[in-house]
C-alpha positions as CSV (number, residue, x, y, z in Angstrom):
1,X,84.7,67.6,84.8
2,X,82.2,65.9,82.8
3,X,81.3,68.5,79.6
4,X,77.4,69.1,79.5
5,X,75.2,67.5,76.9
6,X,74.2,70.0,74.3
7,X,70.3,70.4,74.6
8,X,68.2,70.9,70.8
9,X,67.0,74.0,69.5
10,X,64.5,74.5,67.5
11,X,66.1,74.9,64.4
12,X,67.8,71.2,65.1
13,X,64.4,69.4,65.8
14,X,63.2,71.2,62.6
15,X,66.2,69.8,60.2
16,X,65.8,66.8,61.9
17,X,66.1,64.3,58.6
18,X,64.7,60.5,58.4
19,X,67.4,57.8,58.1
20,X,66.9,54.7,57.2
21,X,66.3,53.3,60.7
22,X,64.6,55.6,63.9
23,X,67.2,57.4,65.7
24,X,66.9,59.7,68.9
25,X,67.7,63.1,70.1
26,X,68.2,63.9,73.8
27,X,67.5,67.2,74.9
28,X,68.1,66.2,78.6
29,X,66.0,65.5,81.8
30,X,64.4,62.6,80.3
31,X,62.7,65.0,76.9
32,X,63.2,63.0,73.9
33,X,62.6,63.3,70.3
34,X,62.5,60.2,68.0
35,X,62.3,60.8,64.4
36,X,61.0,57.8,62.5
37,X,62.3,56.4,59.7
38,X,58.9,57.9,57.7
39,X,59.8,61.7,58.8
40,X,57.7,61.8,61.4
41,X,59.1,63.2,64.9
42,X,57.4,62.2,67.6
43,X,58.2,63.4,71.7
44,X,59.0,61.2,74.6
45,X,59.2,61.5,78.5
46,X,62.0,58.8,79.3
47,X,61.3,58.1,82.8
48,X,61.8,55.1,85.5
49,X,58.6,53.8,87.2
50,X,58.7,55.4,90.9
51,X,57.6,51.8,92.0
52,X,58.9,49.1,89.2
53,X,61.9,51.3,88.3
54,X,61.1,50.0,84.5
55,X,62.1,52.4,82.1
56,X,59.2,54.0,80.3
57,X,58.5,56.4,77.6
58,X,55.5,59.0,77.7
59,X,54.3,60.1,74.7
60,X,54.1,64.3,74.9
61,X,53.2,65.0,71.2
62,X,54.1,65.1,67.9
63,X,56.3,67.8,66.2
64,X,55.4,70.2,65.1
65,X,52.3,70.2,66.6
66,X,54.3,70.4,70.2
67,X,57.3,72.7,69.6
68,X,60.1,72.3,71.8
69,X,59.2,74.8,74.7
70,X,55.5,72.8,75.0
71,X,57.8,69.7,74.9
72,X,60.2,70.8,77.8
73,X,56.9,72.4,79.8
74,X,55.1,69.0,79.6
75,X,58.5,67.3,80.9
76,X,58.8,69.3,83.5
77,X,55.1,69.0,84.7
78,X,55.6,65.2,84.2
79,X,58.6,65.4,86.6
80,X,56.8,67.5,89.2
81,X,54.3,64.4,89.5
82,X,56.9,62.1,89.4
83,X,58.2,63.6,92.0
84,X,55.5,62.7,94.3
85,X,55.9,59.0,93.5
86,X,53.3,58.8,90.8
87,X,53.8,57.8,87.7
88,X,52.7,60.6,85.0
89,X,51.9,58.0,82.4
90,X,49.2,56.6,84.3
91,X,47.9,59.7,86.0
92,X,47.5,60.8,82.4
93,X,45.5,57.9,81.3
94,X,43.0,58.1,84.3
95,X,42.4,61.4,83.9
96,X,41.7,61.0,79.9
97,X,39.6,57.9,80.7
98,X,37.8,60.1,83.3
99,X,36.9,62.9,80.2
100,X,35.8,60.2,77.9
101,X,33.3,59.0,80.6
102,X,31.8,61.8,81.0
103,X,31.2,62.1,77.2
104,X,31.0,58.5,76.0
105,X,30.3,56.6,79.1
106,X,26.8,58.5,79.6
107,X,23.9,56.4,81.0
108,X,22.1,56.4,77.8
109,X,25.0,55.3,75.9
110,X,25.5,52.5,78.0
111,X,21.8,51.5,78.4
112,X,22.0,51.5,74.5
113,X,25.2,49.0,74.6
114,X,23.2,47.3,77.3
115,X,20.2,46.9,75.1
116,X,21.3,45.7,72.4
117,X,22.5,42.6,74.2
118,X,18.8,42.6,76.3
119,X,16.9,42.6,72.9
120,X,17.9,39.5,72.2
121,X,16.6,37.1,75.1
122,X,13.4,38.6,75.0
123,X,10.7,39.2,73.1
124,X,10.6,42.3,70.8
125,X,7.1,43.9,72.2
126,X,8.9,43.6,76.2
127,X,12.4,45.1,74.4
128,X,10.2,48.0,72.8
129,X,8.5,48.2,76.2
130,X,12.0,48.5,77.7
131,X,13.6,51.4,75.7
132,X,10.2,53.3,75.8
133,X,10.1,52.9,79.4
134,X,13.8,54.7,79.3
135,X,13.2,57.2,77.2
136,X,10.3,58.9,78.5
137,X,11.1,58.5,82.3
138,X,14.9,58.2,82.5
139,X,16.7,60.3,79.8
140,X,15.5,63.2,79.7
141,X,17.2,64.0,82.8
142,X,19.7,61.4,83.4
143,X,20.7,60.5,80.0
144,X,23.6,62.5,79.2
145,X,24.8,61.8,82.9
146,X,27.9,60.2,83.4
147,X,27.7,56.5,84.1
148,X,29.9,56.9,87.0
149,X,27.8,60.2,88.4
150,X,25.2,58.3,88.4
151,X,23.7,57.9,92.2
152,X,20.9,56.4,94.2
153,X,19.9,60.0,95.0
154,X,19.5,60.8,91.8
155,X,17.5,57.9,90.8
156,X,15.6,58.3,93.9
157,X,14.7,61.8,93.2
158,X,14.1,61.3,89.6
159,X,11.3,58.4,90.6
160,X,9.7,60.0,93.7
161,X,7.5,61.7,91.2
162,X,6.0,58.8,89.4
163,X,5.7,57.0,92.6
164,X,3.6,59.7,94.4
165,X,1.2,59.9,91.1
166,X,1.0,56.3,91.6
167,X,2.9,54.6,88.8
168,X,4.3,52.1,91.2
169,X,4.5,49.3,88.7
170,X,6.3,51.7,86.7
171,X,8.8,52.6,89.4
172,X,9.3,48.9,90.3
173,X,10.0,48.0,86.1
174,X,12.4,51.3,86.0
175,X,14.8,50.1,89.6
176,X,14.6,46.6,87.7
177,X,16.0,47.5,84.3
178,X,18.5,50.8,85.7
179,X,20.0,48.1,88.1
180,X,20.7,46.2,84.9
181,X,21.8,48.4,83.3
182,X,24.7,49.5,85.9
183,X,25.8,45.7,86.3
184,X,26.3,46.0,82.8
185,X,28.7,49.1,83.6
186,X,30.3,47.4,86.6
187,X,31.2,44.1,84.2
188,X,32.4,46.1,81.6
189,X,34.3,48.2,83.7
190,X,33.0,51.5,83.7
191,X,32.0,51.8,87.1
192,X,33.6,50.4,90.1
193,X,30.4,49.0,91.5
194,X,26.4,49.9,91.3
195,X,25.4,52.6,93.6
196,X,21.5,51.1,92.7
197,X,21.5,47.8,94.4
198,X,18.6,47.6,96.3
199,X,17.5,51.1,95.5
200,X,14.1,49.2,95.2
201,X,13.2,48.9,98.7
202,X,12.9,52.3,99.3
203,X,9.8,52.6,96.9
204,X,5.9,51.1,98.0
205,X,5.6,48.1,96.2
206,X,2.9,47.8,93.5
207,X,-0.1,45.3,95.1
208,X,-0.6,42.4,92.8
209,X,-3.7,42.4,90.8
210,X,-5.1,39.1,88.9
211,X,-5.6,40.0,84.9
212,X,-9.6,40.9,85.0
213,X,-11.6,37.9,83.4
214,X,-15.1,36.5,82.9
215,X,-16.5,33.9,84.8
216,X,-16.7,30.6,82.3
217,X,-20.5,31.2,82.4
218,X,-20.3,34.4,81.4
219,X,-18.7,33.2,77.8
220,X,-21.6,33.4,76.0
221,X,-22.1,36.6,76.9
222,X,-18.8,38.0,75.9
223,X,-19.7,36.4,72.0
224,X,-22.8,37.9,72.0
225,X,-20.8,41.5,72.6
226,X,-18.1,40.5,70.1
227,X,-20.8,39.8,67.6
228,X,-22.8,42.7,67.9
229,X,-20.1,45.4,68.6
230,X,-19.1,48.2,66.0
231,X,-15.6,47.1,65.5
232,X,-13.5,46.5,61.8
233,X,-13.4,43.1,61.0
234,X,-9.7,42.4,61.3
235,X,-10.3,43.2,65.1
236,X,-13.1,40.6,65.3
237,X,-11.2,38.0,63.9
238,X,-8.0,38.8,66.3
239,X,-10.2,38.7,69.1
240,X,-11.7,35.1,68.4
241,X,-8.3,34.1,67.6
242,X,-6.7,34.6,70.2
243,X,-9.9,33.1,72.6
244,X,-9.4,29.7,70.3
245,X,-5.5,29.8,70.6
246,X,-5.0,30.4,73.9
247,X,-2.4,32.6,73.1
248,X,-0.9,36.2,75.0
249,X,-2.6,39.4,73.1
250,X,0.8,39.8,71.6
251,X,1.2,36.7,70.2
252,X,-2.2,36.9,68.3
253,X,-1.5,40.5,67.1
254,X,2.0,39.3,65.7
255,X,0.2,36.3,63.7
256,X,2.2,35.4,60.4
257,X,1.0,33.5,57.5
258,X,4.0,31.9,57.3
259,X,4.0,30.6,60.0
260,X,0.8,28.7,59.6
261,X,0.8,24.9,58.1
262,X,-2.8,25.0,57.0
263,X,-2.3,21.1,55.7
264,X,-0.8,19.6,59.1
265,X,-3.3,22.5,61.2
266,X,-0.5,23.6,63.0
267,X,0.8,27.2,63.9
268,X,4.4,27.6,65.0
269,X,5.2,30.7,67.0
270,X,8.9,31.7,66.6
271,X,10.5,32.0,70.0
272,X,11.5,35.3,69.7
273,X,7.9,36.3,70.0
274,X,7.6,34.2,72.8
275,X,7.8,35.2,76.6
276,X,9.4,32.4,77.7
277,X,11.5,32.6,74.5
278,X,10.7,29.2,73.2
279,X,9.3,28.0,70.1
280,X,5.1,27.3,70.6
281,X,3.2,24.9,68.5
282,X,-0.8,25.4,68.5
283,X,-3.1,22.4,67.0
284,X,-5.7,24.2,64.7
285,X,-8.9,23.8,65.7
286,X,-11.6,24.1,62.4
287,X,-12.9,26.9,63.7
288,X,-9.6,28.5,64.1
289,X,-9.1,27.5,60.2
290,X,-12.2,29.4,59.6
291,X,-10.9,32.6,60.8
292,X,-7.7,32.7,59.3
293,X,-10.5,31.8,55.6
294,X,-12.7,34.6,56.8
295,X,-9.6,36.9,57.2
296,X,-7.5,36.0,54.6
297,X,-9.3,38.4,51.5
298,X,-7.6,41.5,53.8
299,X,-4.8,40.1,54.7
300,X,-3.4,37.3,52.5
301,X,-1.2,38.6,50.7
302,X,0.7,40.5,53.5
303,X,2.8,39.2,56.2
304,X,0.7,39.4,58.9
305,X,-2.6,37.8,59.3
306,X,-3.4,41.0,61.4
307,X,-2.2,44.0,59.8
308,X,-2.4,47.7,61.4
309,X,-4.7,50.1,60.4
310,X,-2.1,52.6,59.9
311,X,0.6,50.5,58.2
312,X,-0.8,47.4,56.6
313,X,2.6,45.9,55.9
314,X,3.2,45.5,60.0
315,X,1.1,43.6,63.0
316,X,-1.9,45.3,64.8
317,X,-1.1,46.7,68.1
318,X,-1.0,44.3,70.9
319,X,-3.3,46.4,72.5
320,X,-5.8,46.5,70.1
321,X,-8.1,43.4,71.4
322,X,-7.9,45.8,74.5
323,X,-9.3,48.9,73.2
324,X,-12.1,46.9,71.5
325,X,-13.1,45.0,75.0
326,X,-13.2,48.3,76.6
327,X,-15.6,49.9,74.4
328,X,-17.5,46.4,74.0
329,X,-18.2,47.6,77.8
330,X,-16.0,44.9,79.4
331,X,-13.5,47.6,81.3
332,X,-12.2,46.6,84.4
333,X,-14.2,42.7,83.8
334,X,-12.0,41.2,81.4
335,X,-8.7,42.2,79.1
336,X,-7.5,40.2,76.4
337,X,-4.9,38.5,78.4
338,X,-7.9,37.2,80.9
339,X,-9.4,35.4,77.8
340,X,-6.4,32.6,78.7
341,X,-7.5,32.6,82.2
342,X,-11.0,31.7,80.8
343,X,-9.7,29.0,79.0
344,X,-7.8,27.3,81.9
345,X,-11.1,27.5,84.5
346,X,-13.0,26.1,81.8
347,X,-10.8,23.2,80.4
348,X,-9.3,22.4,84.5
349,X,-13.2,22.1,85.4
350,X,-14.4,20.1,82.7
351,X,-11.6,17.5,83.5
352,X,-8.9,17.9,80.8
353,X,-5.0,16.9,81.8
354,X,-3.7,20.3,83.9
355,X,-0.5,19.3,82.0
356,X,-1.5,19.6,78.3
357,X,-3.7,23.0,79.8
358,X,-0.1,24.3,80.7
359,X,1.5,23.4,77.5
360,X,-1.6,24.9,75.9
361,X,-0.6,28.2,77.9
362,X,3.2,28.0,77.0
363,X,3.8,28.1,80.5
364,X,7.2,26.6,81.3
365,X,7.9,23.6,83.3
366,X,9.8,24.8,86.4
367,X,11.3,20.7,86.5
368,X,13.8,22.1,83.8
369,X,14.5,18.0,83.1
370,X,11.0,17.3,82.5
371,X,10.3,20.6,80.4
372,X,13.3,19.3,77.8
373,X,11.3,16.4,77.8
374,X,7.9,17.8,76.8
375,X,9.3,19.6,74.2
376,X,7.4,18.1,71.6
377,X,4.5,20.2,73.1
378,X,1.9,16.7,73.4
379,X,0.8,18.1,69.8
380,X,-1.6,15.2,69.2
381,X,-2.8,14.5,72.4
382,X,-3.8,18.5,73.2
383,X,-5.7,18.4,69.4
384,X,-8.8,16.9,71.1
385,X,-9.4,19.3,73.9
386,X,-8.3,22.4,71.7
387,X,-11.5,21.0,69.6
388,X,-13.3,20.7,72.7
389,X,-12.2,24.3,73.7
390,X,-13.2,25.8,70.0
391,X,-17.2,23.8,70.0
392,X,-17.3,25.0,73.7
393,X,-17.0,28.7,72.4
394,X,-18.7,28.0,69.2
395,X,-21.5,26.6,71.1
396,X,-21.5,30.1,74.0
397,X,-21.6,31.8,70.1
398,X,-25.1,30.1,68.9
399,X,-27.1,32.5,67.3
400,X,-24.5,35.3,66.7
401,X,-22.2,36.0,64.2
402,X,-19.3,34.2,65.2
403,X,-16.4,34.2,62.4
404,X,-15.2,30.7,63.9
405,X,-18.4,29.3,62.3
406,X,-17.5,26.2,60.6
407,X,-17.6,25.6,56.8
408,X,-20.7,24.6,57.3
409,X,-22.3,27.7,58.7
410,X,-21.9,30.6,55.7
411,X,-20.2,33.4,57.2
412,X,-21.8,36.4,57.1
413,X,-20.5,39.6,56.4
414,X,-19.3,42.1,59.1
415,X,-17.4,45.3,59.6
């Protein structure tokens, strides 16, 4: 008869010394303590894999944070599952991943991991845009959900709202960017799969509205307004600007001085403050060189051509050119986006290249070949019709106070 293995008391796992190497001691049905060689004593589940049969050890504790009788009740309740043909070790770890979901894995910590990737293929106003979107719409109530709670119920019901007030670009922006966001959890392994795929089609889809602008003939007027409205000067300046650039309101607003190569007449625009997010180069028209003269006593010394009211060391709000068309008496007729569409109806019926108009616009050339081609933007050959696009203007402007006046008009002082 085979004698029985003596089993450890407590007093033996507590006078348990470190030898030079780590040594084990059995207390029987797989519970093991190994003391290390540095005095720590650390427990193990010695078990075979109820598929693989490989021998593995599960870590229970250390001692004496887990005394012996914890030790031998967390063997036994390993045992039990094993048992049932599933291995402990990896029950354990679901079930911890599972807790650190719901704690770490929240929606609004992922959208933040997801972000900060996002940020950086497009243009900081549309990132800002992004996370401001989120924040007032999706985390108050969602946020500190679980990723893998998350459900197209939930999304549906959090949405309904804003689509019955009417928000239905909102809605459409929100399915966009949440779907995003749960691919990102599907490819980083959080999730399994994303419960919002075509969540979209249960929402009425936003009806497509052209950006309000004036009729070409209807230029002049629009100088005569700019000239004669109460706005600050910096305003008046971004306005005009951004009508001789051709540029996106957030574009102008985001001007730089260094940025501007007053001795070649060029202005670069970083492609990170691009939509497209590729470098622009605009020819400077004189009459855009008299603007940035008329503006530089405010802002010459800053960073921005532009600076905000509130905070002179950043850009004016993209939206500023807005407010100041709106209360010029131009809502619902033209916003400051439409002053491109102005542009391109002008310059297309007077005859110029639709080609150098689209560069001009920073659109993209959908012939991807062709468009790495054209990178070098047809500088030169776009300088004469941006002139003929700034006396066009300058000429609508007769008789007001235009700040694109020329040298050789004195420009007089305004607000």
């Amino acid at each position: 008869m085979c004698a029985q293995a003596t089993r450890l008391s407590e007093l033996k796992v507590k006078s348990a010394k470190p030898s030079e190497k780590d040594y084990v001691l059995f207390d029987g049905a797989g519970l093991q303590l190994r003391v290390r060689s540095n005095g720590s004593k650390l427990w193990n589940f010695n078990y075979r894999h109820p598929v693989t049969k490989k021998r593995i050890n599960m870590g229970l504790g250390t001692f004496p944070e887990v005394s012996l009788a914890q030790a031998r009740k967390r063997t036994l309740e390993a045992r039990e599952v094993l048992a049932h043909g599933t291995d402990p070790k990896e029950k354990r770890d679901a079930a911890m991943q599972a807790r650190k979901a719901a704690t770490e894995h929240t929606l609004q910590n992922v959208a933040t991991s997801w972000y900060e990737l996002k940020k950086d293929v497009v243009t900081t106003a549309y990132a800002e845009d992004i996370w401001r979107s989120l924040t007032l719409h999706v985390f108050p109530d969602l946020g500190s959900t679980p990723i893998s709670s998350i459900t197209a119920p939930k999304v549906i019901n959090l949405l309904k709202p804003l689509e019955t007030k009417g928000s239905l670009e909102t809605v459409k922006r929100l399915t966009q960017r949440l779907n995003e966001i749960m691919t990102y959890g599907v490819n980083s392994g959080l999730i399994p799969a994303n419960p919002l795929t075509g969540i979209g089609s249960v929402f009425k889809k936003p009806k497509k509205k052209n950006m309000p602008a004036l009729h070409p003939d209807e230029l002049k007027e629009l100088m005569v307004a700019i000239a004669n409205a109460s706005i600050k000067r910096t305003t008046r300046c971004l306005i005009e600007w951004q009508l001789h650039t051709m540029t996106r309101p957030v574009e102008a607003a985001t001007t730089r001085w260094v940025d501007i190569d007053v001795e070649k007449r060029i202005w670069t625009i970083p492609a990170e403050r691009m939509k497209k997010r590729r470098p622009h180069t605009v020819p400077l028209t004189d009459q855009a060189l008299a603007i940035l003269e008329a503006i530089k006593p405010y802002s010459g010394h800053r960073e921005y051509v532009f600076p905000a009211d509130r905070n002179p060391r950043t850009h004016c709000n993209s939206q500023t050119a807005n407010m100041a068309l709106k209360r010029m008496g131009f809502e619902g007729r033209l916003v400051s986006h439409g002053m491109r569409s102005m542009a391109s109806t002008t310059l297309n019926e007077h005859g110029w290249d639709p080609e150098l108009i689209e560069v001009a616009l920073a659109h993209v050339d959908k012939d991807e070949v062709r468009s790495a081609y054209n990178r070098a933007d047809y500088i030169e050959r776009r300088r004469p019709m941006m002139a003929w696009w700034s006396g066009h203007i300058q000429k609508a402007a007769t008789g007001s106070l235009s700040v694109s006046a020329t040298q050789e008009r004195k420009v007089v002082s305004i607000r």
